[in-house]
N, CA, C and O atoms as a DFTB+ gen file, in Angstrom:
344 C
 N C O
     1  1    -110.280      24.822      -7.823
     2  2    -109.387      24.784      -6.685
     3  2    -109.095      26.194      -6.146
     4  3    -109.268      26.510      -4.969
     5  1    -108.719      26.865      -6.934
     6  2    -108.307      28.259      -6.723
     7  2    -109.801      29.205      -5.705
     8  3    -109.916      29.874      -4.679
     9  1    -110.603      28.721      -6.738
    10  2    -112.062      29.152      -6.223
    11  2    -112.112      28.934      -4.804
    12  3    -112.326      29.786      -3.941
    13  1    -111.862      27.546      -4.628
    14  2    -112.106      27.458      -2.590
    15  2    -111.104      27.717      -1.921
    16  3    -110.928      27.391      -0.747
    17  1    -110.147      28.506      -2.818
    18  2    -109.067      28.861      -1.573
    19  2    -109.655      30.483      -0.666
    20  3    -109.448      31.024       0.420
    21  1    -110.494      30.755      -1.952
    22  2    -110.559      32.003      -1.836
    23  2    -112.257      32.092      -0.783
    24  3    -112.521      32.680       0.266
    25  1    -113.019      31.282      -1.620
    26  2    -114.282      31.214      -0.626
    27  2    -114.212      30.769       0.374
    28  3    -114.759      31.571       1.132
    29  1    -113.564      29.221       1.386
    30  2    -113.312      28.744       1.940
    31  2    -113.085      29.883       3.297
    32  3    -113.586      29.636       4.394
    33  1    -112.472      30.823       3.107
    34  2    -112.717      31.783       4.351
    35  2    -113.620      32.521       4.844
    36  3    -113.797      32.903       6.001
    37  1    -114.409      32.774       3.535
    38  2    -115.126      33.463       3.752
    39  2    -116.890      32.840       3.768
    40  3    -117.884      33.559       3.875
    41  1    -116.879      31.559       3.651
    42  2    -117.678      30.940       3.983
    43  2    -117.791      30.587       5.346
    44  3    -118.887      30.352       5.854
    45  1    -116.442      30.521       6.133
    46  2    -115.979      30.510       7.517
    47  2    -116.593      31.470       8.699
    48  3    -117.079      31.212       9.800
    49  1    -116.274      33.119       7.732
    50  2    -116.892      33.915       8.558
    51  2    -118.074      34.233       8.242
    52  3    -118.594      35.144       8.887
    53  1    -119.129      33.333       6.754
    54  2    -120.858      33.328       7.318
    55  2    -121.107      32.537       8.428
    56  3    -121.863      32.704       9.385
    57  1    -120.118      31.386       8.049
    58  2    -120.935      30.144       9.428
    59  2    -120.882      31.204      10.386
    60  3    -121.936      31.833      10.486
    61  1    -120.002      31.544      11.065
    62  2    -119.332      32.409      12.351
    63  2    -120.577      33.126      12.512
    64  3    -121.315      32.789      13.438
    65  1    -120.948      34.163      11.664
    66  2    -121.775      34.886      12.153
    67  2    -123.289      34.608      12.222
    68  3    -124.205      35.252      12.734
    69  1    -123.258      33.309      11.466
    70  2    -124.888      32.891      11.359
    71  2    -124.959      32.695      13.198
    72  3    -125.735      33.356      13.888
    73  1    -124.106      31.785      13.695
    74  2    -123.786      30.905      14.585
    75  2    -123.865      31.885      16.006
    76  3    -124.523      31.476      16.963
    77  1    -123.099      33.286      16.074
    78  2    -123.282      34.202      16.888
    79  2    -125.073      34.881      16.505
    80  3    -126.127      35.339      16.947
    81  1    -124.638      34.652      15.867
    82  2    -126.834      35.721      15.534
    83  2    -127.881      34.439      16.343
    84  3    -128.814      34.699      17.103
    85  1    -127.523      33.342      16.022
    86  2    -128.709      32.731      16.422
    87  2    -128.571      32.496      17.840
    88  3    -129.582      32.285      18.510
    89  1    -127.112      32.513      18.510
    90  2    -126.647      32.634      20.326
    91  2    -127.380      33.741      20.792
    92  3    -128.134      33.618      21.757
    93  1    -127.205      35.015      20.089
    94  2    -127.407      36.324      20.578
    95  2    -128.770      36.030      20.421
    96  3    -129.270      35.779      21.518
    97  1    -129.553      35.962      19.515
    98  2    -130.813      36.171      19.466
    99  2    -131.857      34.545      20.612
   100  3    -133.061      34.465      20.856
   101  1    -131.196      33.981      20.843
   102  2    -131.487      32.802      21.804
   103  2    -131.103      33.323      23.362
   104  3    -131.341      32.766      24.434
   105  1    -130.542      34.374      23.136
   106  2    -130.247      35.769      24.621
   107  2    -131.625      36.166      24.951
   108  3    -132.429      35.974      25.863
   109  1    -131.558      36.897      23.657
   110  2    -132.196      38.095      23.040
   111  2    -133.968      37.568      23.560
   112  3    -134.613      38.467      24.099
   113  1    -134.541      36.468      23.430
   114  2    -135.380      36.442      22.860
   115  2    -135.727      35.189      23.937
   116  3    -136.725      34.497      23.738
   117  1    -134.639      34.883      25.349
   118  2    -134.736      33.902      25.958
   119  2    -136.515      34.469      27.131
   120  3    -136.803      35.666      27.128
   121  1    -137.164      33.757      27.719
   122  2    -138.335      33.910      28.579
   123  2    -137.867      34.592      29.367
   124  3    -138.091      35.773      29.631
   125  1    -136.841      33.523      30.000
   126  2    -137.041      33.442      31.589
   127  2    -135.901      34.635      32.008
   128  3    -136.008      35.395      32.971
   129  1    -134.749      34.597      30.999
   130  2    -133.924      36.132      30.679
   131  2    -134.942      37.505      30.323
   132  3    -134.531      38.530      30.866
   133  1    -135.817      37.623      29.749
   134  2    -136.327      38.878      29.881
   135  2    -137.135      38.745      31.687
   136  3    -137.141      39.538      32.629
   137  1    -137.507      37.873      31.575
   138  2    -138.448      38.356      33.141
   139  2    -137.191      38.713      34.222
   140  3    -137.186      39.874      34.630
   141  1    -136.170      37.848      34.700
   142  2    -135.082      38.758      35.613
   143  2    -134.872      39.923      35.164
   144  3    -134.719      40.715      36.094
   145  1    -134.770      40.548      33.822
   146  2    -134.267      41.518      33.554
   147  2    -135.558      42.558      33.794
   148  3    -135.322      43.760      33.915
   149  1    -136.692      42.143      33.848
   150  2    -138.054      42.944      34.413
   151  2    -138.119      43.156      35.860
   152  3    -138.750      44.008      36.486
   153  1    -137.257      42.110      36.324
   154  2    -137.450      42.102      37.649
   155  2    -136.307      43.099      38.538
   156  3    -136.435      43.544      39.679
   157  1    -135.165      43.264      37.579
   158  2    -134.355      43.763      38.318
   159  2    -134.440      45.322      37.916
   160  3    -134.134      46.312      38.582
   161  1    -134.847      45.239      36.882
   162  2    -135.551      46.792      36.267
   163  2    -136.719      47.239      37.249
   164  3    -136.967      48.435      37.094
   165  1    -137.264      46.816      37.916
   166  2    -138.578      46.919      38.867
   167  2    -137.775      47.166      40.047
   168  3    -138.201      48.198      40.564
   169  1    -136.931      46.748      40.622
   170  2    -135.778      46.452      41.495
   171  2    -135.479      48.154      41.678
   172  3    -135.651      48.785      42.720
   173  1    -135.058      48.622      40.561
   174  2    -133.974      49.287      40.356
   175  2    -134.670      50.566      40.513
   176  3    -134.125      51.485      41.124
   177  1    -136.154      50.721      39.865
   178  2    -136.832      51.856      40.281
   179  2    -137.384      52.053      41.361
   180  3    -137.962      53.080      41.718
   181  1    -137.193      50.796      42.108
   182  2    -138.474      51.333      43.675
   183  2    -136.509      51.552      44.527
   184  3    -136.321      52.420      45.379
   185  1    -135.890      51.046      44.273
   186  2    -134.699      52.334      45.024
   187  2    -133.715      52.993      44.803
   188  3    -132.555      53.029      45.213
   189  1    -134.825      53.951      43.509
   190  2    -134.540      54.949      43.267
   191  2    -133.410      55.273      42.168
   192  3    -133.091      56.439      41.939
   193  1    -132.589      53.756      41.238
   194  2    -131.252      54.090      40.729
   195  2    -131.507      54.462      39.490
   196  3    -130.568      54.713      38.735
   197  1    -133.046      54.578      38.998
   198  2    -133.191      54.955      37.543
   199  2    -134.411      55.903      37.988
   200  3    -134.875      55.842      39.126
   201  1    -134.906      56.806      36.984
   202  2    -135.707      57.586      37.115
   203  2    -137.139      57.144      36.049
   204  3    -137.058      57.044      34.825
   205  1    -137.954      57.002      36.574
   206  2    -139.163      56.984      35.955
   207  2    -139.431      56.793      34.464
   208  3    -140.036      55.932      33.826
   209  1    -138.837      57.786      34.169
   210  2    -139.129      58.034      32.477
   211  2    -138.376      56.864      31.714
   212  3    -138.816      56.229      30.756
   213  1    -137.149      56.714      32.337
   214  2    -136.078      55.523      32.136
   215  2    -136.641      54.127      32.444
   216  3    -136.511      53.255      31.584
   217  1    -137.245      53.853      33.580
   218  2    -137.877      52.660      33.579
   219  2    -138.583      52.657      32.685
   220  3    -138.155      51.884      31.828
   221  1    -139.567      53.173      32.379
   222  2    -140.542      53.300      31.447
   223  2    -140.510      52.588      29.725
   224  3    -141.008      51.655      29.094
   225  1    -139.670      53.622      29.553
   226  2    -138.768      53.126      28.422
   227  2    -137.937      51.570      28.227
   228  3    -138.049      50.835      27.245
   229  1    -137.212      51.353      29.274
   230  2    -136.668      49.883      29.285
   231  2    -137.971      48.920      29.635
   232  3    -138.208      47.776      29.248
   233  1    -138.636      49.683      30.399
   234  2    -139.802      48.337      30.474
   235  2    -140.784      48.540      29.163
   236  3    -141.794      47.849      29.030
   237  1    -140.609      49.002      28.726
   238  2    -141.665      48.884      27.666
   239  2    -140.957      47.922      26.084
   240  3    -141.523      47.145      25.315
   241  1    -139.390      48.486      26.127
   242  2    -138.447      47.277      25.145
   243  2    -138.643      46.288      25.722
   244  3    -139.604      45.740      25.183
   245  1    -138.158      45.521      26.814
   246  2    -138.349      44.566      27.369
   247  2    -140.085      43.899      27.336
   248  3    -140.269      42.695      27.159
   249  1    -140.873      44.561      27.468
   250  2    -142.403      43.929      27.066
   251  2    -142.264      43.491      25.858
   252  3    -142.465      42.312      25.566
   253  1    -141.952      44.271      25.130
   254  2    -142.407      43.917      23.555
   255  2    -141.068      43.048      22.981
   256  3    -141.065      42.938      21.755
   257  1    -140.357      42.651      23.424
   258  2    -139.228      41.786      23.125
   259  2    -140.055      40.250      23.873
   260  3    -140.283      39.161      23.348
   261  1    -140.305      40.688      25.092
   262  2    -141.285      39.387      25.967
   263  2    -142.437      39.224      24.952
   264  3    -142.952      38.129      25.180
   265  1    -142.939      39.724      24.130
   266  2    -144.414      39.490      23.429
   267  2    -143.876      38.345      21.752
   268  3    -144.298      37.346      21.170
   269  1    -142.666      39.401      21.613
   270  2    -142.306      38.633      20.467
   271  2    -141.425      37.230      20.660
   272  3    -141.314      36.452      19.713
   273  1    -140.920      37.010      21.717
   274  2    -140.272      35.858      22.268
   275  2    -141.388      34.388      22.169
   276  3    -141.255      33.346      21.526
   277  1    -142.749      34.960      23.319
   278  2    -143.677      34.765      23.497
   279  2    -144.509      34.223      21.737
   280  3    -144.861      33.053      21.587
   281  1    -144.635      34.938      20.962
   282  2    -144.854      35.018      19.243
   283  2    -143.696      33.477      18.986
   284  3    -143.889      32.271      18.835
   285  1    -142.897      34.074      19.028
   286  2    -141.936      32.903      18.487
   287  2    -141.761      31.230      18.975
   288  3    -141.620      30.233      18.267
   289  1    -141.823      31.350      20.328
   290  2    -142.173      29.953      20.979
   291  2    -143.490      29.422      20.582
   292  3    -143.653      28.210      20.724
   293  1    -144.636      30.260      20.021
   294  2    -146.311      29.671      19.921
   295  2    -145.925      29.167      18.541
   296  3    -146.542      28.182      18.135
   297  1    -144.688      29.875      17.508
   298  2    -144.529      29.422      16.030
   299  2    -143.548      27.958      16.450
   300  3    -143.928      26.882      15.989
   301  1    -142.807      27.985      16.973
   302  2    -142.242      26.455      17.025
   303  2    -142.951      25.764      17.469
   304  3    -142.981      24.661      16.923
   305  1    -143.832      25.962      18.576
   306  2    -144.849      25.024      19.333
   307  2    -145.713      24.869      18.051
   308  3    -145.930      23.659      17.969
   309  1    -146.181      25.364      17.237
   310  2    -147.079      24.816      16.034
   311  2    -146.626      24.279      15.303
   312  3    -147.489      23.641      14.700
   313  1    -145.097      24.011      14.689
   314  2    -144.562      24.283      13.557
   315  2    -144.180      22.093      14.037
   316  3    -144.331      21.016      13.461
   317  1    -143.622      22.627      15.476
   318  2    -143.591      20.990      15.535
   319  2    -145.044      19.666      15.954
   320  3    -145.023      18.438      15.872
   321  1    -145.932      20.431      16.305
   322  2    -147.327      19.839      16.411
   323  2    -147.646      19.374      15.136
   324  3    -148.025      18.210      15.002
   325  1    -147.516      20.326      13.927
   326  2    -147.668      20.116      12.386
   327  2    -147.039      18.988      12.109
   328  3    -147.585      18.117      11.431
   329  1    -145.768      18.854      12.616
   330  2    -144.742      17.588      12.221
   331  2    -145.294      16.700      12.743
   332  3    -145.463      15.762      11.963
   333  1    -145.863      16.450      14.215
   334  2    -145.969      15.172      14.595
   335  2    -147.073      14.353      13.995
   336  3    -147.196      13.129      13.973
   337  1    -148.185      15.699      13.305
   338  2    -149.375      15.166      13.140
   339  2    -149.071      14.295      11.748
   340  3    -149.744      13.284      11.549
   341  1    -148.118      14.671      10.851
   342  2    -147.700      13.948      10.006
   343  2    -147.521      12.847      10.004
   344  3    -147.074      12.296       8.998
């Protein structure tokens, strides 16, 4: 008894944070959210509000966040094909 008075909270704040990690990373890791954010980054350098080297840099996180997003949707798309074939 004593035991879940004490875990009971703090089992509270794993759920919590499992629960924010997998929101953030469902942000993080959304398609159609990185391409606006390519688009407005593209936006932003043809007038002029970032400088070159800066685009550069954000577009190149943003690619490779799009590649691994991209990675991750081809692993669920297999992962449930596997299931159905079952």
């Amino acid at each position: 008894m004593i035991h879940k008075l004490f875990t009971s909270p703090l089992n509270l704040v794993v759920k919590v944070g499992e629960k924010v990690k997998e929101e953030v990373d469902k942000e993080y890791y959304d398609l159609e959210h990185i391409q606006r954010k390519l688009v407005q980054l593209q936006m932003m350098y043809e007038l002029d509000e970032i400088s070159e080297e800066d685009f550069k840099t954000q577009e190149n996180e943003l690619l490779l966040r799009y590649e691994e997003a991209k990675r991750r949707e081809m692993e669920q798309w297999n992962e449930l094909t596997k299931r159905s074939e079952k």
